[in-house]
HTML snippet that shows the backbone in 3Dmol.js (N, CA, C, O; Angstrom):
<script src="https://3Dmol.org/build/3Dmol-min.js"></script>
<div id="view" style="width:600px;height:400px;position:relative"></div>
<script>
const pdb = `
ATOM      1  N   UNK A   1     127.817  99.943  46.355  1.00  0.00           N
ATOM      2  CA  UNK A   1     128.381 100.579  47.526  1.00  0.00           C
ATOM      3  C   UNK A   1     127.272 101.216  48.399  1.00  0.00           C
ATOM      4  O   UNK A   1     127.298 101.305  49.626  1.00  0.00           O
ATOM      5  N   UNK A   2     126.285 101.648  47.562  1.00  0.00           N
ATOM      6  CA  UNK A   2     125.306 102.702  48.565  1.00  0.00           C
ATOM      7  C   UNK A   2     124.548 101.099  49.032  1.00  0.00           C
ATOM      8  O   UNK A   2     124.377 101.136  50.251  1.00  0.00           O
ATOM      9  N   UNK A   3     124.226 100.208  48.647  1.00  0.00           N
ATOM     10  CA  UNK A   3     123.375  99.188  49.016  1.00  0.00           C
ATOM     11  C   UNK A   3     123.638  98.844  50.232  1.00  0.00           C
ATOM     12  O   UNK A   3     122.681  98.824  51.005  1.00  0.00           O
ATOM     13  N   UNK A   4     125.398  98.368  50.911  1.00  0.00           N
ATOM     14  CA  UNK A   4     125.994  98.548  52.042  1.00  0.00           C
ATOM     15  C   UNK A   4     125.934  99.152  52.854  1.00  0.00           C
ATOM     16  O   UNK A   4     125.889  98.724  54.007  1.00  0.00           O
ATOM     17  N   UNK A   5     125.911 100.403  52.523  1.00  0.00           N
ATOM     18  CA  UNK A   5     125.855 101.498  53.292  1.00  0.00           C
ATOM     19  C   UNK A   5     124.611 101.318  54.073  1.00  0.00           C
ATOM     20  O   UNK A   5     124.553 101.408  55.299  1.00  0.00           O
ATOM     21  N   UNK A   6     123.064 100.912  52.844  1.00  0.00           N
ATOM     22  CA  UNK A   6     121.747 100.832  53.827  1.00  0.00           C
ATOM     23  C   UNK A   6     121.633 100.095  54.402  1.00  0.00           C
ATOM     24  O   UNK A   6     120.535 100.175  54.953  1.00  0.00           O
ATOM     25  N   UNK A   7     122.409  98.886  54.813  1.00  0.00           N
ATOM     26  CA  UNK A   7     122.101  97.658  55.015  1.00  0.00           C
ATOM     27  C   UNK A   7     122.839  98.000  55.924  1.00  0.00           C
ATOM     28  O   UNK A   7     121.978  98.134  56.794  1.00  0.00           O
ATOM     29  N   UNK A   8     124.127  98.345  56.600  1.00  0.00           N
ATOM     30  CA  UNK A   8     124.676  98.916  57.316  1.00  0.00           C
ATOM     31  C   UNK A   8     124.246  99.074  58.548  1.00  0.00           C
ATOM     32  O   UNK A   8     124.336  98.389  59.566  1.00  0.00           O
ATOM     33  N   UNK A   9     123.690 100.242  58.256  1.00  0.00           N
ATOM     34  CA  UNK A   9     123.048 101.674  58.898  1.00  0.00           C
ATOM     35  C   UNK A   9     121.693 101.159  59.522  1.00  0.00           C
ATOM     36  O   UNK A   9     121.375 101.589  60.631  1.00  0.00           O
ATOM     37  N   UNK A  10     120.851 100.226  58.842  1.00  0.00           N
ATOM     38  CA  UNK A  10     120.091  99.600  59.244  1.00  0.00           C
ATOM     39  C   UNK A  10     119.897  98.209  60.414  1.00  0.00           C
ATOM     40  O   UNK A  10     118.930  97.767  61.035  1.00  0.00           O
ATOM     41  N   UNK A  11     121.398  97.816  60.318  1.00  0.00           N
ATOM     42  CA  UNK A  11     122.046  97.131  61.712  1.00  0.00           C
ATOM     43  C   UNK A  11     122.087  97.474  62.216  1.00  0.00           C
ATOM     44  O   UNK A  11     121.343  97.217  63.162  1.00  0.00           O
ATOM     45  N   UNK A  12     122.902  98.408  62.281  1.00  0.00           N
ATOM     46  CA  UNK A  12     123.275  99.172  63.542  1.00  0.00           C
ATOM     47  C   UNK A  12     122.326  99.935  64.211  1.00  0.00           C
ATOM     48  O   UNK A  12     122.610 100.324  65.344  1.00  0.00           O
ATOM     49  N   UNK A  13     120.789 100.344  63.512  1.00  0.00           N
ATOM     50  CA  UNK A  13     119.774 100.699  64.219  1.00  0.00           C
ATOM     51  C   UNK A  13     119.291  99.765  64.893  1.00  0.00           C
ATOM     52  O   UNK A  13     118.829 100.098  65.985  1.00  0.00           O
ATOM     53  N   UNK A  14     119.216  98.269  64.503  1.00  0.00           N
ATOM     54  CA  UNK A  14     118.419  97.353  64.947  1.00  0.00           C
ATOM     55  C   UNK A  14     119.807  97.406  66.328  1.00  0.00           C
ATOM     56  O   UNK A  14     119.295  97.993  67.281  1.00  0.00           O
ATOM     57  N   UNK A  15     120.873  97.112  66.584  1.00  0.00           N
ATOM     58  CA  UNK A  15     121.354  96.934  67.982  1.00  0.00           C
ATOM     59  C   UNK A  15     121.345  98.159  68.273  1.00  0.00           C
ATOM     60  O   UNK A  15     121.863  98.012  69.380  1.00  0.00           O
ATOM     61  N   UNK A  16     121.186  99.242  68.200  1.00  0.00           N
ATOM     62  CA  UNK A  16     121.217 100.172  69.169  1.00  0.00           C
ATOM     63  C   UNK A  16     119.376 100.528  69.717  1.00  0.00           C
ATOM     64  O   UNK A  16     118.823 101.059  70.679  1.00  0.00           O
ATOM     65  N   UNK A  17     119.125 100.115  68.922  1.00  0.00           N
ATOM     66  CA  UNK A  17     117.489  99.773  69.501  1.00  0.00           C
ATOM     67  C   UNK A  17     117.097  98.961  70.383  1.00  0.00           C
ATOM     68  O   UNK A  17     116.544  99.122  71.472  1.00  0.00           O
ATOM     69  N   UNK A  18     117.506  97.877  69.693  1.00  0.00           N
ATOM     70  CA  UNK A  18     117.612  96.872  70.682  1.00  0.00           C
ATOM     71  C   UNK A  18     118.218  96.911  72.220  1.00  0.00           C
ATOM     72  O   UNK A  18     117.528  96.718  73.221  1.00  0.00           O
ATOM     73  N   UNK A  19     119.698  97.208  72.224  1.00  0.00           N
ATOM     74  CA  UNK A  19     119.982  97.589  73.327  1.00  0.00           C
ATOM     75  C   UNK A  19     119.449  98.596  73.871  1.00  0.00           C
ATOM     76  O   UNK A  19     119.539  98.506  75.096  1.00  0.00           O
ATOM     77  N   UNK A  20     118.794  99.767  73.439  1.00  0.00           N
ATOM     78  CA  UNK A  20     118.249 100.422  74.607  1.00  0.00           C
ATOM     79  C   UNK A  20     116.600 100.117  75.101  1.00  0.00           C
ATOM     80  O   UNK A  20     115.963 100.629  76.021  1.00  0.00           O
ATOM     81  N   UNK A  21     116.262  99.240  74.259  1.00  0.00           N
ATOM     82  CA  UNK A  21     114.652  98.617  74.868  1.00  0.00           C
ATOM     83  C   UNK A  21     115.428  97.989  75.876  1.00  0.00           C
ATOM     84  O   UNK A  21     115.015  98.389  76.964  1.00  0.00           O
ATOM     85  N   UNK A  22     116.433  97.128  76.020  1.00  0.00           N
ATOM     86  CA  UNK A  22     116.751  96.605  76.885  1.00  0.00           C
ATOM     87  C   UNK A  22     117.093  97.093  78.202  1.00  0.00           C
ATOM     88  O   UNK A  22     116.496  96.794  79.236  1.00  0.00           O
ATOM     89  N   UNK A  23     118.399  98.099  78.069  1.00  0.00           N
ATOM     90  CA  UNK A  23     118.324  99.180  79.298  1.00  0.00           C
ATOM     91  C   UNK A  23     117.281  99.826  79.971  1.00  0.00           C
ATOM     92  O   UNK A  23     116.996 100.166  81.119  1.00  0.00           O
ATOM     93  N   UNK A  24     116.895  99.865  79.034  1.00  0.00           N
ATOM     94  CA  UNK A  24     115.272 100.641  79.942  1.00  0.00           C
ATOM     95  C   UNK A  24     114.725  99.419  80.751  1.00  0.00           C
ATOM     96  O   UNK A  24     114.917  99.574  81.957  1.00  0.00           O
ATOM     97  N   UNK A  25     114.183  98.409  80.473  1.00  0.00           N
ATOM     98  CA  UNK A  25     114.016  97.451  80.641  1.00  0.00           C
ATOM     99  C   UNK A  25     114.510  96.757  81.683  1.00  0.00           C
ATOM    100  O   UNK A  25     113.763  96.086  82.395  1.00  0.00           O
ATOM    101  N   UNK A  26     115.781  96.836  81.885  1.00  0.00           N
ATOM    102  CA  UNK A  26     116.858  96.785  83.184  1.00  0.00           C
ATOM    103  C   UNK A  26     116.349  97.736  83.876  1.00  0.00           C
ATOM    104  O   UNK A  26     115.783  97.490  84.940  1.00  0.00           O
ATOM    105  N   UNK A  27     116.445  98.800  83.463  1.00  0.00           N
ATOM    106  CA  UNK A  27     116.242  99.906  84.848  1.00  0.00           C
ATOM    107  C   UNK A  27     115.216 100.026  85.519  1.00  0.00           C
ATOM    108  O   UNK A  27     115.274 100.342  86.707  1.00  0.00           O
ATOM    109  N   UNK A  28     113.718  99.722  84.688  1.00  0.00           N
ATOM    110  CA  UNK A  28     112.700 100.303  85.150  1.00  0.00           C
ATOM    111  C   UNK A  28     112.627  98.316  85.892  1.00  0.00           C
ATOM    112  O   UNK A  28     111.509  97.914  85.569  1.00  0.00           O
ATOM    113  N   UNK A  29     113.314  97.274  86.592  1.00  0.00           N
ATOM    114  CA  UNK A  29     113.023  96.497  87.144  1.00  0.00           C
ATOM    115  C   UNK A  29     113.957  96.678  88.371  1.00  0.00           C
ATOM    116  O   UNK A  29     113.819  96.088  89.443  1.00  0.00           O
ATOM    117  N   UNK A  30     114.933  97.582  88.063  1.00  0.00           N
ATOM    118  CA  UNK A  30     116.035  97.914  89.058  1.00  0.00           C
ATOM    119  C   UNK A  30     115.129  98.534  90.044  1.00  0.00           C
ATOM    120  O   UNK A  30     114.605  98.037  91.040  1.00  0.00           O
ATOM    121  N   UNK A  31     115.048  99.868  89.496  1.00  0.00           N
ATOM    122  CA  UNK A  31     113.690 101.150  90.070  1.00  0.00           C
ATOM    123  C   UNK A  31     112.680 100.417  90.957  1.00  0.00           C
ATOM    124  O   UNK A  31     112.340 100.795  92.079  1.00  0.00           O
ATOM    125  N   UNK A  32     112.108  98.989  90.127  1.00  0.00           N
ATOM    126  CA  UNK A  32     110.908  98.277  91.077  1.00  0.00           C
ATOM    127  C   UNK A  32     111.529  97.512  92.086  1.00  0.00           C
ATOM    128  O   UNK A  32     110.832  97.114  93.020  1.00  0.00           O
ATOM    129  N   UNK A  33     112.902  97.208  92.038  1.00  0.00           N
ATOM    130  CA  UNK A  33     113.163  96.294  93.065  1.00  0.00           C
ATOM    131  C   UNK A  33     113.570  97.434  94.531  1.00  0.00           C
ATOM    132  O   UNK A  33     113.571  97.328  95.757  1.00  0.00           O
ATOM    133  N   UNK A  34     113.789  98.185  93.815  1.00  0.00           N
ATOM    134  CA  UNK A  34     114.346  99.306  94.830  1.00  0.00           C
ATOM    135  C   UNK A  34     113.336  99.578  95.734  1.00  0.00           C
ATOM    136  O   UNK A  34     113.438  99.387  96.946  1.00  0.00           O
ATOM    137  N   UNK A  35     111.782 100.285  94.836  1.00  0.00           N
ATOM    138  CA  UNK A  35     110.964 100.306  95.424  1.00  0.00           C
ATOM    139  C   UNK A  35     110.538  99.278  96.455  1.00  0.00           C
ATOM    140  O   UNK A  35     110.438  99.755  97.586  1.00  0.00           O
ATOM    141  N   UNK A  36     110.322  98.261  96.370  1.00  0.00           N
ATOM    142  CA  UNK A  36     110.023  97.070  97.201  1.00  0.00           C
ATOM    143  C   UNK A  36     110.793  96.704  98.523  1.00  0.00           C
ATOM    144  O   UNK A  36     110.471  96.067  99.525  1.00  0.00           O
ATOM    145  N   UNK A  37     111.810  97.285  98.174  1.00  0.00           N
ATOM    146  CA  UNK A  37     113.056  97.356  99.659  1.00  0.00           C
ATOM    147  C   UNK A  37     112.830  98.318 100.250  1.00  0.00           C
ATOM    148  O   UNK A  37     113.058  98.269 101.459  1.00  0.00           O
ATOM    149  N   UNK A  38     112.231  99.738  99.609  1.00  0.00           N
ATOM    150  CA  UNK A  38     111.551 100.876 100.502  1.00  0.00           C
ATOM    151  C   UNK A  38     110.797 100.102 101.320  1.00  0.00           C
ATOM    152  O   UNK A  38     111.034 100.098 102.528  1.00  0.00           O
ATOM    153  N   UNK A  39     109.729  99.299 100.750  1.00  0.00           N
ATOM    154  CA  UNK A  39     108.413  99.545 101.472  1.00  0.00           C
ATOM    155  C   UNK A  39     108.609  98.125 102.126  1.00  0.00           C
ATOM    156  O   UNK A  39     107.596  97.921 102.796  1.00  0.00           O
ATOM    157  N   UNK A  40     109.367  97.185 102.212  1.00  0.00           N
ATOM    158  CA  UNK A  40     109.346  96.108 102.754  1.00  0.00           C
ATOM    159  C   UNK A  40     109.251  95.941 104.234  1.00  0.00           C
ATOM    160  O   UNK A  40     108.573  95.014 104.677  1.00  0.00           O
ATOM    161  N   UNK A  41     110.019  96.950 105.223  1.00  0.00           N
ATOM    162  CA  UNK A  41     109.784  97.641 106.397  1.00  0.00           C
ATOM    163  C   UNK A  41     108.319  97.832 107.018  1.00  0.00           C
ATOM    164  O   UNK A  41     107.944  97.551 108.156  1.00  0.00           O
ATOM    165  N   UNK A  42     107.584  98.394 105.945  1.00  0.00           N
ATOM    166  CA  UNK A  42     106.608  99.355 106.101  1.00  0.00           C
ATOM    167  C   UNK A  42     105.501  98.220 106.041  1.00  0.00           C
ATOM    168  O   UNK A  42     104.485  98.307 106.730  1.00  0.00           O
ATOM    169  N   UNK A  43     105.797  96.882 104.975  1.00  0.00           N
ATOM    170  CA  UNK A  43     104.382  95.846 104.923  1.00  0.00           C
ATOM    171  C   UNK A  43     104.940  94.652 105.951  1.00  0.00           C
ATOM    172  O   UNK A  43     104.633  93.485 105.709  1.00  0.00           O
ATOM    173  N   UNK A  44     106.066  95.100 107.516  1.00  0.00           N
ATOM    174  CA  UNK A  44     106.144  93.627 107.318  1.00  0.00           C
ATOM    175  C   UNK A  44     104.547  93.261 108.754  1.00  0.00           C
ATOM    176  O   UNK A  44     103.955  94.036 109.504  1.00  0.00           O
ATOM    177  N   UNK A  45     104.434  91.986 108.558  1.00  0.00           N
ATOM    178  CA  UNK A  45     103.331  91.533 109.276  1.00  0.00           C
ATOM    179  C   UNK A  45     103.736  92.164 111.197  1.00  0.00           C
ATOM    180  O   UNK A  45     104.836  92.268 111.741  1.00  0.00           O
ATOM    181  N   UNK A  46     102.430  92.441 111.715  1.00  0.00           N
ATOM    182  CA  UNK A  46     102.472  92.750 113.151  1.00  0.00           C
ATOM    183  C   UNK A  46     103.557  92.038 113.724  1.00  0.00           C
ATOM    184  O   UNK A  46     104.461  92.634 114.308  1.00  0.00           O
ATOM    185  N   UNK A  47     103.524  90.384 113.557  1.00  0.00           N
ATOM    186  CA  UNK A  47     104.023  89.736 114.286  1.00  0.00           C
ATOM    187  C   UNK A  47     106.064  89.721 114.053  1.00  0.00           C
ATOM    188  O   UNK A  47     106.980  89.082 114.570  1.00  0.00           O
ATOM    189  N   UNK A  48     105.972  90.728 113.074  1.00  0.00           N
ATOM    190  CA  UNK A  48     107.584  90.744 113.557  1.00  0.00           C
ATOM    191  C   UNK A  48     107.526  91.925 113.954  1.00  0.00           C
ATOM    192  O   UNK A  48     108.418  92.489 113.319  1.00  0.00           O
ATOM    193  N   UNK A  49     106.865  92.922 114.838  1.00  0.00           N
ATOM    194  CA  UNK A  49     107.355  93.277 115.895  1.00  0.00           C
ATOM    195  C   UNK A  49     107.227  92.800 117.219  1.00  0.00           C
ATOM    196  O   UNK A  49     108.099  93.010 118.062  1.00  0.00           O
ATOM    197  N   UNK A  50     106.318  92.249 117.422  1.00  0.00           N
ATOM    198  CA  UNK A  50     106.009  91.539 119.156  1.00  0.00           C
ATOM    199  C   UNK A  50     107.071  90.189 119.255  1.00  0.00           C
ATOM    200  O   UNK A  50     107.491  89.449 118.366  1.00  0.00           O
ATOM    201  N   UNK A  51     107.304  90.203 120.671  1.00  0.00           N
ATOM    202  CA  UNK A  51     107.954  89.157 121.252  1.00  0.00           C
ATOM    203  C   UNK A  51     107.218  88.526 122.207  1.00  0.00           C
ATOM    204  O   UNK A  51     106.538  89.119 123.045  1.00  0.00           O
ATOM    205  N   UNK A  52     107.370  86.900 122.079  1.00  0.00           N
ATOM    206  CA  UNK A  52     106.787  86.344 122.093  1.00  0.00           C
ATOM    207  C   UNK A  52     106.276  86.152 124.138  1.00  0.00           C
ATOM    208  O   UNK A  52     105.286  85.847 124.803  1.00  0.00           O
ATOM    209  N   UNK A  53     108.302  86.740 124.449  1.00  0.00           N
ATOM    210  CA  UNK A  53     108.685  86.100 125.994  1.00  0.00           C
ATOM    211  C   UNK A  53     107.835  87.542 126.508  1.00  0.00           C
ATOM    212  O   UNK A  53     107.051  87.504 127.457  1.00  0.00           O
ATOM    213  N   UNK A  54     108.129  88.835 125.711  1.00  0.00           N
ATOM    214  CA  UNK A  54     107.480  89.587 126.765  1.00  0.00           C
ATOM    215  C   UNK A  54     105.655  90.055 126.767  1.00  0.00           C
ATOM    216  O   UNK A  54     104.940  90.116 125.767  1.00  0.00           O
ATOM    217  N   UNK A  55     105.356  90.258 127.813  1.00  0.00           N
ATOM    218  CA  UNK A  55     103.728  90.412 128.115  1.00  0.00           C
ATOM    219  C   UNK A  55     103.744  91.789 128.144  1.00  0.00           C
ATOM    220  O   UNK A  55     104.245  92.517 129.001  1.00  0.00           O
ATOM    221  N   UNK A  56     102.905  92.210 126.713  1.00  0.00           N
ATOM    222  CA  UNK A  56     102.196  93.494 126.509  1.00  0.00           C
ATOM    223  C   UNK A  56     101.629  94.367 127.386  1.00  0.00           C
ATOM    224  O   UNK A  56     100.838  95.067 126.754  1.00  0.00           O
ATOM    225  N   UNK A  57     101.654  94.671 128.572  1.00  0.00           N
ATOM    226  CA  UNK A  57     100.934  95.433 129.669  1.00  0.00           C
ATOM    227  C   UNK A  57     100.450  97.445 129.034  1.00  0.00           C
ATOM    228  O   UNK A  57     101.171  98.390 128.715  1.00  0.00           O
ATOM    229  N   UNK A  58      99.096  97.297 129.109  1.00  0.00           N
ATOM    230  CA  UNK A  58      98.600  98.655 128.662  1.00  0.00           C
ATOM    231  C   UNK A  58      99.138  99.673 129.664  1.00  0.00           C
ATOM    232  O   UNK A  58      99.894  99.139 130.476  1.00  0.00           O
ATOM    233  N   UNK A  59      98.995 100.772 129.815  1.00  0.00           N
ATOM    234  CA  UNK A  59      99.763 101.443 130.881  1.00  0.00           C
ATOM    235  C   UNK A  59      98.538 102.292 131.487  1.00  0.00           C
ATOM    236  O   UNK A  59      98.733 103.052 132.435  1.00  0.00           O
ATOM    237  N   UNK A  60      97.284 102.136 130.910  1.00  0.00           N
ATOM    238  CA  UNK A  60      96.286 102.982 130.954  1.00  0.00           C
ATOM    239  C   UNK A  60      95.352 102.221 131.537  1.00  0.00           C
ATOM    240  O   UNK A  60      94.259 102.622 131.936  1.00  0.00           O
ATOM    241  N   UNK A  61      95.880 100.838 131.609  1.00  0.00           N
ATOM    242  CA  UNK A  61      94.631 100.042 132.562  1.00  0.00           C
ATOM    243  C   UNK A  61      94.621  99.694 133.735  1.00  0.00           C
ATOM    244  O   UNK A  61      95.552  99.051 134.220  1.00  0.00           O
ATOM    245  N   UNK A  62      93.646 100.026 134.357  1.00  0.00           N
ATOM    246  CA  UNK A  62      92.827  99.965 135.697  1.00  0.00           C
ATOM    247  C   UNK A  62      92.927  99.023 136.110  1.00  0.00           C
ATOM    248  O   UNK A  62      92.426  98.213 135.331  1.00  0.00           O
ATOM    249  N   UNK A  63      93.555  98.266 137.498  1.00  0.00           N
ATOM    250  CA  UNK A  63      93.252  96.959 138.228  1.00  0.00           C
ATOM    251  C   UNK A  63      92.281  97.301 139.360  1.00  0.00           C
ATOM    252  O   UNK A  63      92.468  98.172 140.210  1.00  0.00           O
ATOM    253  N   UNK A  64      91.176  96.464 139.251  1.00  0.00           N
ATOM    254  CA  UNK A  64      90.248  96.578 140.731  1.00  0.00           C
ATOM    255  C   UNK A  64      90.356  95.200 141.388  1.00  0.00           C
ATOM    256  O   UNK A  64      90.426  94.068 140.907  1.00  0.00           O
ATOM    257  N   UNK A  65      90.348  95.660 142.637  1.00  0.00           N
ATOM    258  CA  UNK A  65      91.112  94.135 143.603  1.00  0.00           C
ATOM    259  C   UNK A  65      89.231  94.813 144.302  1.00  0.00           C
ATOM    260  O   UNK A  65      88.838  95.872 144.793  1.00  0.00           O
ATOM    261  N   UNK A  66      88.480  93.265 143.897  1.00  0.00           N
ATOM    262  CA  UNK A  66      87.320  93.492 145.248  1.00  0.00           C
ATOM    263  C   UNK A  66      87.455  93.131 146.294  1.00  0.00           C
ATOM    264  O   UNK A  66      88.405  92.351 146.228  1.00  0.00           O
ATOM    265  N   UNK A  67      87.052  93.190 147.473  1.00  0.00           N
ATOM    266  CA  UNK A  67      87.712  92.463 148.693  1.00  0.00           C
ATOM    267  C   UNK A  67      86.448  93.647 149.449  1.00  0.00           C
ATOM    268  O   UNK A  67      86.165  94.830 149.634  1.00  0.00           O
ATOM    269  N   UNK A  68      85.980  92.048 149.695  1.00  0.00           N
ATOM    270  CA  UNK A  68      84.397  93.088 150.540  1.00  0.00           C
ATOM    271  C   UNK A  68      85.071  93.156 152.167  1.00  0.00           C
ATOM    272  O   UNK A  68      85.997  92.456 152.577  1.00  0.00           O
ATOM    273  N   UNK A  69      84.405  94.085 152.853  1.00  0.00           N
ATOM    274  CA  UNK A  69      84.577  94.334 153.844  1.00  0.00           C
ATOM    275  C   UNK A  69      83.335  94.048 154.555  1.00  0.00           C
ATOM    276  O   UNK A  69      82.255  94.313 154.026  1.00  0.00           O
ATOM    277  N   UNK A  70      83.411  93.508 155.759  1.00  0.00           N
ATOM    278  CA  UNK A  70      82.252  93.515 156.610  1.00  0.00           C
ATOM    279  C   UNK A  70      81.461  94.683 157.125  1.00  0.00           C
ATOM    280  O   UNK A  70      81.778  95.742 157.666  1.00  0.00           O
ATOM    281  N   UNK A  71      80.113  94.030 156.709  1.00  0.00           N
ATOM    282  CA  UNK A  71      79.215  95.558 157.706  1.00  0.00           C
ATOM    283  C   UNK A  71      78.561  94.562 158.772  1.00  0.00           C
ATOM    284  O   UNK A  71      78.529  93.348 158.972  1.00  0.00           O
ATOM    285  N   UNK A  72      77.987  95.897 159.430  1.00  0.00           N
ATOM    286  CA  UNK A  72      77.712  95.519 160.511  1.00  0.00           C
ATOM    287  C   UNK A  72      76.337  94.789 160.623  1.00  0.00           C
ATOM    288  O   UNK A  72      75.658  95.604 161.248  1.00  0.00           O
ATOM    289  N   UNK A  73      75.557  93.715 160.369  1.00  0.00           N
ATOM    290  CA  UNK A  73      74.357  94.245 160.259  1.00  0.00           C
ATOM    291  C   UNK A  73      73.239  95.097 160.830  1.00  0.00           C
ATOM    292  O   UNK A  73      73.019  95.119 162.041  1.00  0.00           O
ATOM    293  N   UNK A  74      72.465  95.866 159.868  1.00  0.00           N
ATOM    294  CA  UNK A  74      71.194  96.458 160.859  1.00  0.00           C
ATOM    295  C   UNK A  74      69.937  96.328 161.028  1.00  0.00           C
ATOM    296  O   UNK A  74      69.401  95.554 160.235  1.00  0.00           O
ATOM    297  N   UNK A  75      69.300  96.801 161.764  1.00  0.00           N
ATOM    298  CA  UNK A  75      67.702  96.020 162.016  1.00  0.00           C
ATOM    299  C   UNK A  75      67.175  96.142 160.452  1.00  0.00           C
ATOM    300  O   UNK A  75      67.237  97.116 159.702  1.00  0.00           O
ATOM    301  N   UNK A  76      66.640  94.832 160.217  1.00  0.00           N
ATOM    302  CA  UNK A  76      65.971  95.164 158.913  1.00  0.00           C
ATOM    303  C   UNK A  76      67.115  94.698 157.776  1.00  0.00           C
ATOM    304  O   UNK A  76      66.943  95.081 156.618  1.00  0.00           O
ATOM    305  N   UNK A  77      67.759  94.243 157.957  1.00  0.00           N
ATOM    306  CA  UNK A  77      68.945  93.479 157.231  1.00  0.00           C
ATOM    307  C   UNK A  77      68.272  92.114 156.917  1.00  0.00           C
ATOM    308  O   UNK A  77      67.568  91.610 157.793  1.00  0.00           O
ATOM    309  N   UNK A  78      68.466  91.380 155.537  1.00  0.00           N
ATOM    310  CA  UNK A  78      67.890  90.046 155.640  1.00  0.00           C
ATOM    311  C   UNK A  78      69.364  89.216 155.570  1.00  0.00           C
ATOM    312  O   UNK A  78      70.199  89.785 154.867  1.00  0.00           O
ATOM    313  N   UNK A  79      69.675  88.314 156.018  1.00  0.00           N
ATOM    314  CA  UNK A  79      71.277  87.638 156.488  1.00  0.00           C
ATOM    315  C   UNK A  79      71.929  87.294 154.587  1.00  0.00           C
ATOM    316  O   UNK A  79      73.048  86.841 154.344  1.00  0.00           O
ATOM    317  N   UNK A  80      70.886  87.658 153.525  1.00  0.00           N
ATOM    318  CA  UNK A  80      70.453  87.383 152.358  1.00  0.00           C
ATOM    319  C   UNK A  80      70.872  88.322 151.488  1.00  0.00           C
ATOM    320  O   UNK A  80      70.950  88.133 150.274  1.00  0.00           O
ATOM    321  N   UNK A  81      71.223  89.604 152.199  1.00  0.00           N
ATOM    322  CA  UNK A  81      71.161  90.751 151.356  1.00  0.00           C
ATOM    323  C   UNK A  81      72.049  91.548 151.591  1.00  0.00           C
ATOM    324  O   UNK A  81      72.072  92.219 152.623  1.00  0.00           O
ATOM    325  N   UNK A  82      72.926  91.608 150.677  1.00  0.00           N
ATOM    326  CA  UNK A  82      74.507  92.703 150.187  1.00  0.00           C
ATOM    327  C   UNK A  82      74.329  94.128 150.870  1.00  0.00           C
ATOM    328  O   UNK A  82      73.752  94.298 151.945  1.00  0.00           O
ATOM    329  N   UNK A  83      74.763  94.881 150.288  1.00  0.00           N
ATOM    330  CA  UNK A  83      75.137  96.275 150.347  1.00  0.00           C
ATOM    331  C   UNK A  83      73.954  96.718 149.148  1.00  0.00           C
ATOM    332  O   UNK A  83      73.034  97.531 149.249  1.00  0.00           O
ATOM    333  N   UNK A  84      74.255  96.073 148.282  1.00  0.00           N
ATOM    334  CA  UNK A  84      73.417  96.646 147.235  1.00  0.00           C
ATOM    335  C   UNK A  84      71.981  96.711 147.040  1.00  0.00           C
ATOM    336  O   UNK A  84      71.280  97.380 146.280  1.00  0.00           O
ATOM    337  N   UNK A  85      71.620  95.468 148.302  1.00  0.00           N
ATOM    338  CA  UNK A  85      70.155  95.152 148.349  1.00  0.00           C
ATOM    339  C   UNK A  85      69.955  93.991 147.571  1.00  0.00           C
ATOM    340  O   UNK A  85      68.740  93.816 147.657  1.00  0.00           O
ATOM    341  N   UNK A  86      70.247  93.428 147.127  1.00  0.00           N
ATOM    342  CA  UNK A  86      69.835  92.468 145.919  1.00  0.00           C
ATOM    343  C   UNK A  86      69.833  91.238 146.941  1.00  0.00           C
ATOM    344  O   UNK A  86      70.768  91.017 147.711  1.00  0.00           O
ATOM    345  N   UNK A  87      68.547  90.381 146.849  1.00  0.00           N
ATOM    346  CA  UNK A  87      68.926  88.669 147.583  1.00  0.00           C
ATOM    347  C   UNK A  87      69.359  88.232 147.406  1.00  0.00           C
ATOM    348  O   UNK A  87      69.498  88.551 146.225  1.00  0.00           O
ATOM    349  N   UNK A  88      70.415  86.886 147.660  1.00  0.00           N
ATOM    350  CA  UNK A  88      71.284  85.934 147.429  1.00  0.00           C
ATOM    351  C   UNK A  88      72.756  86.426 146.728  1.00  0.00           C
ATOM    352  O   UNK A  88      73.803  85.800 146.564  1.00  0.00           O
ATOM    353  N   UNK A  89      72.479  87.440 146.479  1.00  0.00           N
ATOM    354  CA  UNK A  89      74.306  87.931 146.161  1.00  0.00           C
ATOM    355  C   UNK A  89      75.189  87.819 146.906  1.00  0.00           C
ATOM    356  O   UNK A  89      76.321  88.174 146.580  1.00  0.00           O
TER     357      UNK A  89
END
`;
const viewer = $3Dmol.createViewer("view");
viewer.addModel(pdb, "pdb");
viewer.setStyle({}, {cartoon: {color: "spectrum"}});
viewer.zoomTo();
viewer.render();
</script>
């Protein structure tokens, strides 16, 4: 009778062991999947936020339109030489 008893008692450790390596086991992949749906937001690539149709315009950048204006020339002018002085510009 007591032989039963150990043999028993000793099953029933092996499944309740068993099942809880397992639960844990479940959970701590639950826990990681969870995690990964946190941060999935957070790693996704640049390109899923930009669109493709609209054009990025900085709001901080400068357009310069050149558009020379005529001078007059003066004595001592070479027909060669800018505003800046430089020949052939």
């Amino acid at each position: 009778m007591g032989m039963i008893v150990i043999i028993v008692a000793i099953g029933v450790g092996i499944i309740f062991g068993y099942t809880y390596k397992r639960a844990k086991g479940l959970k701590e992949q639950y826990d990681q999947k969870m995690y990964e749906r946190e941060m999935q937001p957070i790693t996704l690539p640049l390109s899923a936020f930009t669109n493709a149709t609209c054009e990025i315009v900085d709001e901080k950048t400068v357009v310069v339109h050149t558009s020379q204006t005529p001078v007059d020339p003066q004595e001592g002018d070479a027909p060669l030489m800018g505003q800046a002085g430089t020949p052939g510009a």
